[in-house]
Backbone bond lengths (Angstrom), bond angles and torsions (degrees), N, CA, C in turn:
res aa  C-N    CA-C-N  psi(-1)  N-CA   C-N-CA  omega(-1)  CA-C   N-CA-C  phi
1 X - - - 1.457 - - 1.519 108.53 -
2 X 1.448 122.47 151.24 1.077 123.71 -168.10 1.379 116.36 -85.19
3 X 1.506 124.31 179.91 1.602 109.32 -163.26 1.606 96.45 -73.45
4 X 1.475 104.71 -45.70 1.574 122.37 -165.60 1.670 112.02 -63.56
5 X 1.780 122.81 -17.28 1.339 113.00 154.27 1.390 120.99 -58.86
6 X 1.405 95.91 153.41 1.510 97.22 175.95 1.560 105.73 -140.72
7 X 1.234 137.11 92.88 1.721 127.20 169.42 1.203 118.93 -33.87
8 X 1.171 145.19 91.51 1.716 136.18 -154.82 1.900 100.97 -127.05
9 X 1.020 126.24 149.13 1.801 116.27 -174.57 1.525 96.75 -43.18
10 X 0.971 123.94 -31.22 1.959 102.87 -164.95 1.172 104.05 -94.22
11 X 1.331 129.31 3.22 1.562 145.37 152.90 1.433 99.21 -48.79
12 X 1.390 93.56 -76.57 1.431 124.28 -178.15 1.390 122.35 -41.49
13 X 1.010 130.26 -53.99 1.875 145.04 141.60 1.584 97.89 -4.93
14 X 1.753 96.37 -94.46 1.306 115.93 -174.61 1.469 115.50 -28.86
15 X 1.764 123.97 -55.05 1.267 119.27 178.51 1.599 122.32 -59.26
16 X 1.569 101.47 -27.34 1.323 96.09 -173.27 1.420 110.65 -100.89
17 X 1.397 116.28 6.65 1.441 88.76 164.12 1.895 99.20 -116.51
18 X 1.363 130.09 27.37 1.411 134.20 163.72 1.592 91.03 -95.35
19 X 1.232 133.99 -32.52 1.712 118.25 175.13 1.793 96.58 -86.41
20 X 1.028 141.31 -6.03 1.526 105.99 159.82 1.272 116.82 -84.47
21 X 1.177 112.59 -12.03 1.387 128.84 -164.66 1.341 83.86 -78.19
22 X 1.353 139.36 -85.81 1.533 148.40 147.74 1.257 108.80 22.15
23 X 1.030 101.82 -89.85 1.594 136.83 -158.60 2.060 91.34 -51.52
24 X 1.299 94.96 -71.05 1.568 116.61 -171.35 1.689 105.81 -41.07
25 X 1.705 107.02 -35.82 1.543 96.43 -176.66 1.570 116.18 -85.92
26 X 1.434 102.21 -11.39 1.558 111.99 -163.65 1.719 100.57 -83.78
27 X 1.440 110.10 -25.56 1.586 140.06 158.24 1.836 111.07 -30.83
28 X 1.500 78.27 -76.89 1.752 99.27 -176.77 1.617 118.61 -72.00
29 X 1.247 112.45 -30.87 1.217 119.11 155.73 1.603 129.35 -29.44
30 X 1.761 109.21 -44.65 1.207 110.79 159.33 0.994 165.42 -116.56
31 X 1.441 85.09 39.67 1.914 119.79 159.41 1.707 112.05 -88.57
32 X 1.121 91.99 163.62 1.308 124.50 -161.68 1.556 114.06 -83.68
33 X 1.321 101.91 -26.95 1.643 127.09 -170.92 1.483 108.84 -52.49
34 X 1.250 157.42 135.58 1.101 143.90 152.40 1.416 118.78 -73.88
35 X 1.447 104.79 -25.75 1.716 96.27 177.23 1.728 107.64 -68.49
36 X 0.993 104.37 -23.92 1.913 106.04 175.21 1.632 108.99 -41.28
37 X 1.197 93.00 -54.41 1.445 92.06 -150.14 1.773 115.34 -66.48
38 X 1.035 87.92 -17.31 2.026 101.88 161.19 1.225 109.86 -35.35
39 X 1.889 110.84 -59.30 1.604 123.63 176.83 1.174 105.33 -65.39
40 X 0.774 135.94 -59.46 1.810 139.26 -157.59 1.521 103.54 -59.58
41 X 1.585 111.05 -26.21 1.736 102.09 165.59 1.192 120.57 -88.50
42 X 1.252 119.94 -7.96 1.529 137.04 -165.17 1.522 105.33 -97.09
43 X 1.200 123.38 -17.46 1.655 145.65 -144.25 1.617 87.53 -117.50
44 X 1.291 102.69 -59.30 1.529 107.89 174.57 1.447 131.86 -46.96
45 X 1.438 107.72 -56.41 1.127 126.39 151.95 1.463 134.37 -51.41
46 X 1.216 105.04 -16.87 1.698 106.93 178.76 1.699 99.63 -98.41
47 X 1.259 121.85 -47.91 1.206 138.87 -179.26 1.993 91.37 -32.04
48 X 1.196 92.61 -92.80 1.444 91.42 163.77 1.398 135.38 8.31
49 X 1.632 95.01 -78.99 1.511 101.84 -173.13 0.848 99.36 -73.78
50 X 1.336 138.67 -33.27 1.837 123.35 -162.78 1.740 109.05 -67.25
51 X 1.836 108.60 -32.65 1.553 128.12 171.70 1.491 99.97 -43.29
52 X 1.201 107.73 -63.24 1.574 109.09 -171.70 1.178 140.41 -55.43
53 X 1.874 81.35 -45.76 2.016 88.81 161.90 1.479 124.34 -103.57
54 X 1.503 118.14 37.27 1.284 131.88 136.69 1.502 116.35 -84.98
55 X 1.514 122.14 -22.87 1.434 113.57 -172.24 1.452 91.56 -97.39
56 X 1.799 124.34 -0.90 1.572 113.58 -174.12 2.029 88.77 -81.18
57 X 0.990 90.74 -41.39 1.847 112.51 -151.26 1.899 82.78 -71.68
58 X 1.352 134.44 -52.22 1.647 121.34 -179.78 1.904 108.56 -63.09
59 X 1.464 118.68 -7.97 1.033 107.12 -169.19 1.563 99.29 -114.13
60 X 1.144 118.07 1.61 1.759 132.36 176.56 1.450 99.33 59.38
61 X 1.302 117.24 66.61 1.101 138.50 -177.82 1.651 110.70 -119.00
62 X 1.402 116.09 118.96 1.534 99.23 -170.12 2.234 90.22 -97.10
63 X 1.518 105.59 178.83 1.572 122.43 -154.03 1.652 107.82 -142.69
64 X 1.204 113.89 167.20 1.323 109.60 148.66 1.644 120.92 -93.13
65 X 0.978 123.35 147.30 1.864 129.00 178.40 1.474 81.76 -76.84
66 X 1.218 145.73 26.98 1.253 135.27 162.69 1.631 129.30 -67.00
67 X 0.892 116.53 -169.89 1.843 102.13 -177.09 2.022 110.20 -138.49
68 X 1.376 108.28 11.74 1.224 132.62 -159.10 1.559 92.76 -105.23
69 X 1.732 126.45 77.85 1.421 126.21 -169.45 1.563 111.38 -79.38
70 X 1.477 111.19 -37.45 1.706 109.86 165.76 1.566 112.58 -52.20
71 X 1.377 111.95 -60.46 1.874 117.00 -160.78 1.884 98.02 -84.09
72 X 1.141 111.88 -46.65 1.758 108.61 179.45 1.433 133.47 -86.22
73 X 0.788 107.67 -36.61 1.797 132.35 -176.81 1.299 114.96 -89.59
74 X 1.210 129.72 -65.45 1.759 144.83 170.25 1.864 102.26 -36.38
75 X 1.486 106.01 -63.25 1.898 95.37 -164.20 1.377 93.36 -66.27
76 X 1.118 130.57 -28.23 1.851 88.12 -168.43 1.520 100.06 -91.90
77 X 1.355 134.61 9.03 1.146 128.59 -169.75 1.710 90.90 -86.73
78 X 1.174 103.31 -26.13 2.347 107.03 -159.05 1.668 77.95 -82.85
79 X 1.533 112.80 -41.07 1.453 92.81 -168.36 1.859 128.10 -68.89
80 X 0.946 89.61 1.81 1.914 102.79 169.92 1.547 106.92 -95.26
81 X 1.570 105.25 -60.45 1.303 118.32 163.96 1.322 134.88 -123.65
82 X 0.891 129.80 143.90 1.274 116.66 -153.51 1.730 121.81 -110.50
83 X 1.813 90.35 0.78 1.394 105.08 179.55 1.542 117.80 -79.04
84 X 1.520 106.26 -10.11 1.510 122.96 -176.15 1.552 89.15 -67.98
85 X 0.988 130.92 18.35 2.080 118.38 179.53 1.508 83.91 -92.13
86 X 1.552 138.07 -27.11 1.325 118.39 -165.31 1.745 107.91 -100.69
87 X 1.242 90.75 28.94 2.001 93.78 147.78 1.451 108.37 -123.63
88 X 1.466 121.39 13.24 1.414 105.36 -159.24 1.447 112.68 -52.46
89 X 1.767 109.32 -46.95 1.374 127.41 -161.08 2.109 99.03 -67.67
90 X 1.114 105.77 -40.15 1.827 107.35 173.64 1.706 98.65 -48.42
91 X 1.307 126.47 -53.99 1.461 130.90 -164.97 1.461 90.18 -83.77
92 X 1.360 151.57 -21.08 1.428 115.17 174.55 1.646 93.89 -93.52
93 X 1.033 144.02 10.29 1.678 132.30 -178.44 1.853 93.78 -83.29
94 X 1.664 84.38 -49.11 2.006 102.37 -172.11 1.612 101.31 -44.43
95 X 1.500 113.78 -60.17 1.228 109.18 -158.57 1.463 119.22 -69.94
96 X 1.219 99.28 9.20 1.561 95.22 171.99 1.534 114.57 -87.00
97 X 1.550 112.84 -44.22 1.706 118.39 155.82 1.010 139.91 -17.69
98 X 1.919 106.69 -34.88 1.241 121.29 -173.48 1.498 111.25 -81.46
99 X 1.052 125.41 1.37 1.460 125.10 175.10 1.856 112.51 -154.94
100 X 1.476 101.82 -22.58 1.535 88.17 -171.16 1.918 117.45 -75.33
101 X 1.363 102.64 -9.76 1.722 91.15 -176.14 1.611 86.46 -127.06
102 X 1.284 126.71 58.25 1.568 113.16 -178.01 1.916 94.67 -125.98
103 X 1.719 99.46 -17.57 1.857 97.59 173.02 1.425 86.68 -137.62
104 X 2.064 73.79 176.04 1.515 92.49 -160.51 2.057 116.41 -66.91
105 X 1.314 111.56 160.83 1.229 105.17 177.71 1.430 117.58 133.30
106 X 1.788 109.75 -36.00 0.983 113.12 -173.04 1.513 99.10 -161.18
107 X 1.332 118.18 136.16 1.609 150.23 -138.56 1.728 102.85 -130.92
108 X 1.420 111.53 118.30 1.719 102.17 155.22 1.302 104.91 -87.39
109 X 1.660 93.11 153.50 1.606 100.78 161.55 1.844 112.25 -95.05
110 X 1.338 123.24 -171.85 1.192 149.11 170.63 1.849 89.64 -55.13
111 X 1.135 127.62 -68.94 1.790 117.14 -166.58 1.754 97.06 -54.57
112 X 1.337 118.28 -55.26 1.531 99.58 -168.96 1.120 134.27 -76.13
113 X 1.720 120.02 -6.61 1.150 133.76 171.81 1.648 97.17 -79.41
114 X 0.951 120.13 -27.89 1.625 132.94 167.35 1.315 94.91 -50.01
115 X 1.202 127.35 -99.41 1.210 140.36 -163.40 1.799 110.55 -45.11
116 X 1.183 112.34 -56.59 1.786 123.54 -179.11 1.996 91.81 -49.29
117 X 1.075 133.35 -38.63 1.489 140.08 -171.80 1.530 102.99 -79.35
118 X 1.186 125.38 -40.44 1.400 143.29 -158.90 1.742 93.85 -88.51
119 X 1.164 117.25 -24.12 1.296 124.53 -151.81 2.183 99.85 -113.59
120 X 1.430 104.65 -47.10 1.353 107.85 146.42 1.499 124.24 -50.17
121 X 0.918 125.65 -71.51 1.648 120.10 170.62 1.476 108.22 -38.33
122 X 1.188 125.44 -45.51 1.577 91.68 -159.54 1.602 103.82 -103.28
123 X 1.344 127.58 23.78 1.428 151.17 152.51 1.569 111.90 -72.29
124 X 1.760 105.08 -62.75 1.084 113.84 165.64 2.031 130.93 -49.84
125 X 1.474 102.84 -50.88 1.360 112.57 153.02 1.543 128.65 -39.08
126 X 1.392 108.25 -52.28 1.573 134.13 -178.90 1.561 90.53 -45.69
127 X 1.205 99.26 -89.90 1.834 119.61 165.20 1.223 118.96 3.24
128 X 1.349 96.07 -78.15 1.729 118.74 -169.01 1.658 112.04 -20.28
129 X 2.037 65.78 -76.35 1.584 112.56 -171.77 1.990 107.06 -36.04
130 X 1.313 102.99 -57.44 1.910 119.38 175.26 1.418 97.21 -29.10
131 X 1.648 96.09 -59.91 1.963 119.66 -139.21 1.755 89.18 -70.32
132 X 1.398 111.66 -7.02 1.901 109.88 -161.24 1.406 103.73 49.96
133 X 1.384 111.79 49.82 1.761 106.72 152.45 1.597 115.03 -115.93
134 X 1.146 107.45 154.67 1.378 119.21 -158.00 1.874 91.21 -67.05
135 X 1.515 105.93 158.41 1.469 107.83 175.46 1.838 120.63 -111.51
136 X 1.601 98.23 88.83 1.554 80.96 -152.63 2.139 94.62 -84.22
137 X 1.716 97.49 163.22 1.123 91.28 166.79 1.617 136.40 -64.35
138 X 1.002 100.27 150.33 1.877 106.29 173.28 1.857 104.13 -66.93
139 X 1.282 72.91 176.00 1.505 86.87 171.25 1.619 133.74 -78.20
140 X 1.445 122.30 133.83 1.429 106.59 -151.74 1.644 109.84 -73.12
141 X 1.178 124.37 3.12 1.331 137.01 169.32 1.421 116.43 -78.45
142 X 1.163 132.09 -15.74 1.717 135.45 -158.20 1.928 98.98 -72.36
143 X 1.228 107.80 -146.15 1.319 136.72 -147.01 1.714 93.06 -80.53
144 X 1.257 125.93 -16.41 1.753 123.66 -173.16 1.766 98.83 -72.13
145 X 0.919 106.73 -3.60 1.768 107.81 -170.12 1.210 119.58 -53.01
């Protein structure tokens, strides 16, 4: 972590509610339900953003409350660091989550809630790793199924 991060409680906020977000989809993930899995990409996707704007918020970096993680969230993240360009393609898969299975019309299955989970973790990892927090494993039930 860099000198200029700082873990501060609203650091702290942010991480903990991107791991329920986490946690919660890796949850729903292992049900059976197909309407679940709508959340579990949506869960994924939030997980995410909240990762990001905890590493905006440790680097005193202000954001948009926007939900657009490729076009809003991502540049000021490259602009601290610039290695965050090698999630870009994870945040344009994410940002589709954020709206495409949340109305009616269109349905995830079990593989993309797979993947949207598969795709949170290693955002979340990315993250961590920046924030210098330890990377503990998930649960052996999640998204490897």
């Amino acid at each position: 972590m860099s000198d200029e991060m700082q873990i501060t409680p609203e650091v702290e906020d942010w991480i903990r509610k991107a791991e329920e977000d986490f946690y919660g989809a890796q949850r729903l993930l292992k049900h059976t339900n197909p309407t679940e899995y709508n959340l579990v990409c949506f869960c994924s996707q939030q997980s995410a953003e909240k990762y990001l704007k905890a590493f905006l918020t440790a680097a005193n970096q202000p954001f948009d409350f926007k939900h657009q993680l490729e076009k809003r969230i991502l540049p000021p993240c490259i602009n601290v660091d610039p290695t965050f360009e090698f999630i870009r393609e994870y945040l344009r898969r994410l940002d589709a989550y954020s709206v495409d299975f949340r109305y009616p019309g269109n349905d995830a299955n079990r593989g993309e809630a797979a993947i949207a989970l598969k795709t949170a973790r290693a955002v979340r990892e990315f993250v961590r790793d920046k924030l210098g927090l330890k990377n503990e494993e998930t649960t052996a039930d999640d998204d490897r199924q």
